[in-house]
VOGU-3710 file (C-alpha; in Angstrom, 3 decimals, decimal comma):
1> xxxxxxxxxx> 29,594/-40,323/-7,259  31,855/-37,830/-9,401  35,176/-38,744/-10,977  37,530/-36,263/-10,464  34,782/-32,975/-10,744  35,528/-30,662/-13,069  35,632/-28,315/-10,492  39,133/-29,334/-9,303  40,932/-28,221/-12,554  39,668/-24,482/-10,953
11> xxxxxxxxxx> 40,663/-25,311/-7,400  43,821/-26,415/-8,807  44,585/-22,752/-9,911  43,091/-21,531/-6,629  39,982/-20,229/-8,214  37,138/-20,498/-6,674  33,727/-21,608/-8,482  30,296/-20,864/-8,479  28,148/-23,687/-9,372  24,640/-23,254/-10,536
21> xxxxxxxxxx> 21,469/-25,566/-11,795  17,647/-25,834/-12,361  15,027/-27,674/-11,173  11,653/-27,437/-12,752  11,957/-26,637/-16,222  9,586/-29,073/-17,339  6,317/-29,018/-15,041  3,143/-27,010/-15,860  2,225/-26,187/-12,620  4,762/-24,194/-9,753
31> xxxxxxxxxx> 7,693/-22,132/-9,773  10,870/-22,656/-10,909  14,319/-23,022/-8,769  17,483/-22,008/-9,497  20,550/-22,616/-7,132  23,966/-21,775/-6,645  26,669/-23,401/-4,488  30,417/-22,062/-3,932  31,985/-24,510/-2,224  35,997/-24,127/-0,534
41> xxxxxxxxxx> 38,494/-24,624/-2,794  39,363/-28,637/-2,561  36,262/-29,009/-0,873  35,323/-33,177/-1,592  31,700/-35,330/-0,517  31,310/-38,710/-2,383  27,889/-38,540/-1,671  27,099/-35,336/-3,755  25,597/-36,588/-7,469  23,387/-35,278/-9,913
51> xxxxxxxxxx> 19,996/-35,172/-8,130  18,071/-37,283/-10,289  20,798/-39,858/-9,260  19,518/-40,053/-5,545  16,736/-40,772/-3,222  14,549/-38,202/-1,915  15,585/-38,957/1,212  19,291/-38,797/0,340  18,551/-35,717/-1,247  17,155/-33,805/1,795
61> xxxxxxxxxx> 20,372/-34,955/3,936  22,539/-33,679/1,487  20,586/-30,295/1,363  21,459/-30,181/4,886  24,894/-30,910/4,375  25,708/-28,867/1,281  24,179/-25,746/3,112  26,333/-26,676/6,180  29,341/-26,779/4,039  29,487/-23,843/1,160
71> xxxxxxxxxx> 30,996/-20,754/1,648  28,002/-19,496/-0,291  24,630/-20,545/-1,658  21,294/-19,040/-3,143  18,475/-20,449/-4,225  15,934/-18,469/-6,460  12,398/-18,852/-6,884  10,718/-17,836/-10,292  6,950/-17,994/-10,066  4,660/-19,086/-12,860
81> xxxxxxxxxx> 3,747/-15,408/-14,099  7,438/-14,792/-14,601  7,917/-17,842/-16,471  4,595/-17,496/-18,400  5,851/-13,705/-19,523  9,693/-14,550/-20,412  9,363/-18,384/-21,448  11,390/-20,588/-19,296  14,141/-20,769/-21,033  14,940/-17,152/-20,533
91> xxxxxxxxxx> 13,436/-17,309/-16,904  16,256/-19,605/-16,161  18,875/-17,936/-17,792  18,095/-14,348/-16,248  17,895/-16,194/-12,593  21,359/-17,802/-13,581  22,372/-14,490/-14,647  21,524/-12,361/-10,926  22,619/-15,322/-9,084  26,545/-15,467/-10,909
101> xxxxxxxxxx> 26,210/-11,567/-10,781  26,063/-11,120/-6,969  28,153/-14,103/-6,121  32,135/-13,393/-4,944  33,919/-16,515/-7,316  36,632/-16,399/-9,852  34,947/-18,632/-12,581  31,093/-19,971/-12,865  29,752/-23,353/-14,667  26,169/-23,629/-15,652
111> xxxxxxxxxx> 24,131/-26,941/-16,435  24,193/-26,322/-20,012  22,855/-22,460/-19,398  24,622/-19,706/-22,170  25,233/-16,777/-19,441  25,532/-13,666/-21,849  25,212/-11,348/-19,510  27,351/-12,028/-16,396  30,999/-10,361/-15,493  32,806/-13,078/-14,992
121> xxxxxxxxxx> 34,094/-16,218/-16,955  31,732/-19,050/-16,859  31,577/-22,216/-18,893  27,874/-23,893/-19,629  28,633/-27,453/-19,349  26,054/-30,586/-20,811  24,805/-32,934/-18,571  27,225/-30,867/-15,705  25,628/-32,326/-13,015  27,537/-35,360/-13,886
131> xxxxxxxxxx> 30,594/-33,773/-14,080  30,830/-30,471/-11,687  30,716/-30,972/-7,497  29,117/-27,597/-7,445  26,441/-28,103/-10,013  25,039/-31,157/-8,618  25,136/-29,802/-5,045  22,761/-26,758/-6,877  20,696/-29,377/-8,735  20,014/-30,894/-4,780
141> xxxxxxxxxx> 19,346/-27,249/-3,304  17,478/-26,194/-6,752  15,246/-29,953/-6,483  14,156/-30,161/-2,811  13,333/-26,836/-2,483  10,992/-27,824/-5,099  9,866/-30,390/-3,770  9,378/-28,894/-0,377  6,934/-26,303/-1,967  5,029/-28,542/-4,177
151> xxxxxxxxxx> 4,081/-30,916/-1,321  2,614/-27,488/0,840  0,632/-26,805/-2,545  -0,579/-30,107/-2,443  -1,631/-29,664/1,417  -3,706/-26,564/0,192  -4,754/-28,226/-3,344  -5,376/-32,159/-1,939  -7,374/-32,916/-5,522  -4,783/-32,315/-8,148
161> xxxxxxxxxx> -1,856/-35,208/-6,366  0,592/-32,563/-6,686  3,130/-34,017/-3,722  2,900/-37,258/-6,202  3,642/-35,994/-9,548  5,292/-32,680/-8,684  3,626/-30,650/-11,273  4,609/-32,733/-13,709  1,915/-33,504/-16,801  1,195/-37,025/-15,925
171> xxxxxxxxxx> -1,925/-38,610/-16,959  -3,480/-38,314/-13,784  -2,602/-34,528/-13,252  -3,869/-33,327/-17,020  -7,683/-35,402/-15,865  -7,496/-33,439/-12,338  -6,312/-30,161/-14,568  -9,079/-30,958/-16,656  -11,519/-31,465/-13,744  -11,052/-28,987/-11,135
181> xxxxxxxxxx> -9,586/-26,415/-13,448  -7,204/-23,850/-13,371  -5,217/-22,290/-10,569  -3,080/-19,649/-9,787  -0,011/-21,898/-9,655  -0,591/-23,318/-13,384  2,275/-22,068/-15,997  -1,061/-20,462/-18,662  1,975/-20,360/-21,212  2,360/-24,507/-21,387
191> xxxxxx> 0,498/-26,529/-24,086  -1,533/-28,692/-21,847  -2,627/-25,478/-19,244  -3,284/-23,653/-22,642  -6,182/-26,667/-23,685  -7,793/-26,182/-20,478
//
């Protein structure tokens, strides 16, 4: 649960916010998600917290909810070529970028994401899924959507236990990398893919 978000000190002036996150910056295999979530001005859910905070099953109610709920949302998908070609770090930033850039909001806060390029005030705030309403409802949005899609690739892809470690370099993936080799869905970019 969030003290007092930081979004309220924008309510509070009746401007409305744009909240946005990541999930997936870390895996070597799948796309990446970014979210946004506006949601009305005063707008309160004790349940919302940083995603890594809650269950997966928590999680998907909340998706549920939070889409319910926001005056706007938009979730992005970045696929592995596009993160191979720009790096992720600018992969996320440029998603962050079109996302704050079509959205109708006063102000936008990032998790921690410089947003050169956007025409509107933002603020990139550390760890602001702890802190911002909005960014933790993207972080949910952003995470099962992730989630969701890595469990289909691991319907069509049984041998590499991607529903299990999400594409996450676990000792078990890298010795299923290793032995059924590369697919389409591997970042080529990432250390481990790269020794393959």
């Amino acid at each position: 649960m969030l003290d007092r978000p930081l979004d309220n000190d924008y309510w509070d002036q009746n401007q409305s916010v744009l909240g946005m996150d990541e999930a997936g910056r870390g895996p070597i295999a799948g796309p990446l998600m970014v979210a946004g979530v506006i949601f009305p001005k005063g707008y309160q859910n004790a349940l919302i917290d940083d995603s890594k905070k809650l269950s997966e099953k928590k999680r998907e109610e909340l998706f549920k909810t939070i889409i319910q709920d926001a005056l706007y949302y938009q979730i992005l998908v970045v696929d592995e070529k596009t993160i191979d070609r720009k790096n992720i770090y600018r992969a996320t930033q440029e998603a962050m970028m079109e996302i704050a850039n079509k959205a109708q909001c006063d102000f936008v806060l990032s998790d921690a994401m410089p947003l050169p390029d956007i025409d509107k005030p933002y603020q990139a705030i550390v760890k602001g899924d702890q802190k911002s309403l909005s960014i933790a409802a993207a972080s949910i949005l952003a995470k099962v959507t992730r989630d969701r899609w890595m469990k289909k690739l691991d319907e069509m892809y049984p041998q590499y236990g991607l529903a299990k470690h999400k594409g996450y370099p676990t000792k078990a993936h890298i010795e299923a990398l290793n032995k059924y080799g590369l697919q389409d869905f591997y970042r080529r970019s990432y250390g481990p893919v790269k020794k393959t």
